[in-house]
N, C-alpha and C positions, 0 to 999 in steps of 0.2 A: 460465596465461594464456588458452589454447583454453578453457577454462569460462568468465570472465569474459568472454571474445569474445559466447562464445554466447549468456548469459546478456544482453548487451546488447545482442545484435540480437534476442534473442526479447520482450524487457520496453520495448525502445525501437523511435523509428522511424528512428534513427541507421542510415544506409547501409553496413554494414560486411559486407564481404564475406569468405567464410573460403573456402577452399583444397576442403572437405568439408562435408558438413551436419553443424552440432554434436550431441553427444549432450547432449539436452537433460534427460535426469535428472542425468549428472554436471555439469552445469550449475546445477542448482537451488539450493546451496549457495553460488551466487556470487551469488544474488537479494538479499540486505543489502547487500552492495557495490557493485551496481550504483544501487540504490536511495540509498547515501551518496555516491554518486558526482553521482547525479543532485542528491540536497538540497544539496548543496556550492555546486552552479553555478546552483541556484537561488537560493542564499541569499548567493551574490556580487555576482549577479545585482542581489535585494534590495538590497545594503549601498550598492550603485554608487546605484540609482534615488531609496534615500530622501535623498540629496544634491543629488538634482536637482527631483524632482515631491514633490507629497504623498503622505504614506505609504499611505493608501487606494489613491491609482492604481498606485503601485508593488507593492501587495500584487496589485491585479488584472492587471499586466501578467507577474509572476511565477507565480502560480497558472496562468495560461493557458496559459505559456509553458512551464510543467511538462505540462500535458495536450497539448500539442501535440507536443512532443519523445515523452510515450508512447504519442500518439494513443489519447488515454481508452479506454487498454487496459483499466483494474482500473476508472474508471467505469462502461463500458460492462457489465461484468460486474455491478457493484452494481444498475445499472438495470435488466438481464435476470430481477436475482435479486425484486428490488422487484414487478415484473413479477409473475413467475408466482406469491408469495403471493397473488396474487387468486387460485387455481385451485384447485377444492372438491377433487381428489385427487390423491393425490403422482404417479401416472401422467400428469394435466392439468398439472401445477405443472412435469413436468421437460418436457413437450412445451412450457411456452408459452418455459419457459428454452430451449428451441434456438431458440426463434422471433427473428431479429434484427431485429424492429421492437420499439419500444420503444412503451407507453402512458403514460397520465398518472402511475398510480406509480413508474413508472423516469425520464420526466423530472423529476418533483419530486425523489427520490430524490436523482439527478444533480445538477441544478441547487443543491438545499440542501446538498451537499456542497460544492460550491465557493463557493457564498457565507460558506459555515461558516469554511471557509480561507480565502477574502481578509479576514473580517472582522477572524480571530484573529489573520494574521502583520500586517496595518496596524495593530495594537494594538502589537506590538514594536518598540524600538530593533533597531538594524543588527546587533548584536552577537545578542540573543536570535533576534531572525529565522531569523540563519544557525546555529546552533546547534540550535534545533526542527527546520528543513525536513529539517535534516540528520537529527536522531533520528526524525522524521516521517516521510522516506522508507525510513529503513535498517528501523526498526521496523516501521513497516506490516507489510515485505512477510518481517520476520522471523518476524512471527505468521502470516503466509501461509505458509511454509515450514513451520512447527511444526504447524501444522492440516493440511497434507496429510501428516502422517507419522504424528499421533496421531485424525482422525477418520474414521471409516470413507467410503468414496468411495458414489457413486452406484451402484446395479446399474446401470448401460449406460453404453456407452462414451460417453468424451468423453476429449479432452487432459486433461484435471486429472484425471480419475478416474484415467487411465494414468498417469499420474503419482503418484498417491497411492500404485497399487499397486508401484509399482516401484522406489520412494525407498525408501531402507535409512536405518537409525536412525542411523548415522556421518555420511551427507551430510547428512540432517536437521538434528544437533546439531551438525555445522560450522555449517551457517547460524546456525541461533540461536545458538549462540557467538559470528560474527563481528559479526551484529545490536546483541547487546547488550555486547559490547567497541569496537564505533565510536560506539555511541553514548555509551555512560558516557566514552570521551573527547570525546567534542561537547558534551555535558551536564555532564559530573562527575557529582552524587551527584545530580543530577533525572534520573538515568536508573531508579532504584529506583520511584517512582510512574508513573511512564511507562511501563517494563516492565509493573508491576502492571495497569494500565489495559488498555495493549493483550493481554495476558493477557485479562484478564475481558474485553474487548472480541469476542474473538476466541472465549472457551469460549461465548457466550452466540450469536453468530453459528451456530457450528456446533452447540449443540443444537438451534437454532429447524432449521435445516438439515438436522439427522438427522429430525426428526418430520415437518417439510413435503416433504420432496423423499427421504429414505431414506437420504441421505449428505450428500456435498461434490461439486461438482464444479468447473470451471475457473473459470465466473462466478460459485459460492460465494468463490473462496478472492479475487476480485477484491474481494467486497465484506469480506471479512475488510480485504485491505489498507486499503482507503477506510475502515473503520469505524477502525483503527488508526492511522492518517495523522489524523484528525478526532480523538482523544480526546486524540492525544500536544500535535495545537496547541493544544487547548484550554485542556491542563493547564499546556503553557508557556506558555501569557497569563497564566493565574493566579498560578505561579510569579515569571513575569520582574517582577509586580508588587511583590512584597513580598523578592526573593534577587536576586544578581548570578551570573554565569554563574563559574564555575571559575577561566576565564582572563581574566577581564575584569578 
C-alpha cells in the first residue's frame, strides 16, 4: 500500500500525505495502477457527463479534468521533449530539455495531444469511454515503466535517468504485468493491439531518444506515456466502431 501511496502522490497532484518520503523506485511498479485508477474516475466521470451535456463537451471537461488532477505532469515532459528536437547537438537537445519554458513545438505538441483525446473519447459511447481511459492510462504509463528498464538513460543526471538506473527487472515486469492484466480486464481481447501499439509506440519514441539526446530521461519517458495514452484512444475509436466491449 506504501507503494501505491507513493506512486500517487509522485504521478498526481492528490494531497496525500505519508508518515516518511516514499521510496520512489519501489514505487514505480505501482505507476499502471495508479494510472487505472485515475482512467477509472475519469471514465465515470465520462459515463455521468454524457447523460447530461454533449459528448464533445464531456470529452473536454474529462480530458482536463485528467491534466489537472496530474498537473500535466507526462504533458509537460512531451513538451520539454518536442522542445529540445529543435537543438543541433545532443549536449544543446538535453540542455534545452532542463529548460522549463516551453516554445512553439512543445505547445503544439501539448496542445495536439489533448485535442487528439477530446476528439477520440466524444466519439465513444459511455461504456467504451470508460474502458479506453482506463487502458489509456494503465498503458501509457506501463510503456513508461518498460522503457525505463529496457532503454538506456541519459549520461547526466536527472530523476528518470535515476531511475532508469536503479529499477531492477522484477519491479519493472510487475508493472508491466499489472498494466496489461488491468487492462485486458477493462478491454478483453482489445487489449492485444493496444499492447502492440503502445509497444511500437514506445520502441520508436526511445530510439529517436537514444540518437537525439544519448538516452531517456524523466521528460522522455513523459512523452512515452502521452504518445501511449494517444495511440490506445485512438485505436479504441476505431475498435468501439465496428466490436462491443467484453462486458457490455
Amino acid at each position: 500500500m506504501r507503494g501505491l501511496l507513493g506512486a500517487a502522490q509522485f504521478l498526481t497532484r492528490i494531497p496525500i500525505r505519508l508518515k516518511a518520503a516514499p521510496d520512489l523506485t519501489a514505487s514505480v511498479s505501482w505507476f499502471p495502477v495508479v494510472g487505472a485508477l485515475l482512467g477509472a474516475l475519469l471514465g465515470g466521470v465520462a459515463a455521468g457527463l454524457f447523460e447530461l451535456v454533449p459528448g464533445s463537451v464531456a470529452a473536454a471537461v474529462v480530458v482536463l479534468l485528467g491534466v489537472a488532477i496530474t498537473g500535466a505532469f507526462h504533458e509537460d515532459g512531451l513538451a520539454d521533449t518536442a522542445d529540445a528536437m529543435g537543438g543541433w547537438t545532443p549536449e544543446r537537445r538535453r540542455e534545452i530539455l532542463k529548460d522549463s519554458r516551453h516554445g512553439s513545438y512543445g505547445v503544439a505538441a501539448m496542445c495536439g495531444t489533448i485535442v487528439l483525446r477530446i476528439v477520440c473519447v466524444a466519439s465513444l459511447a459511455p461504456a467504451a469511454a470508460f474502458g479506453g481511459l482506463v487502458g489509456a492510462h494503465c498503458l501509457g504509463r506501463g510503456a513508461a515503466v518498460a522503457t525505463m528498464a529496457l532503454a538506456p538513460p541519459v549520461p547526466t543526471e536527472g530523476l528518470g535517468a535515476d531511475y532508469s538506473r536503479s529499477l531492477s527487472p522484477g519491479r519493472a515486469a510487475a508493472g508491466v504485468l499489472a498494466a496489461l492484466t488491468i487492462g485486458a480486464v477493462a478491454v478483453g481481447w482489445w487489449v492485444a493491439p493496444l499492447a502492440g501499439a503502445v509497444a511500437v509506440g514506445a520502441l520508436l519514441v526511445s530510439v529517436i531518444a537514444v540518437r537525439a539526446f544519448g538516452g531517456v530521461s524523466g521528460d522522455i519517458l513523459g512523452a512515452v506515456e502521452q504518445v501511449g495514452e494517444c495511440l490506445v484512444l485512438v485505436i479504441v475509436s476505431g475498435l468501439a466502431m465496428h466490436h462491443a466491449l467484453w462486458w457490455t
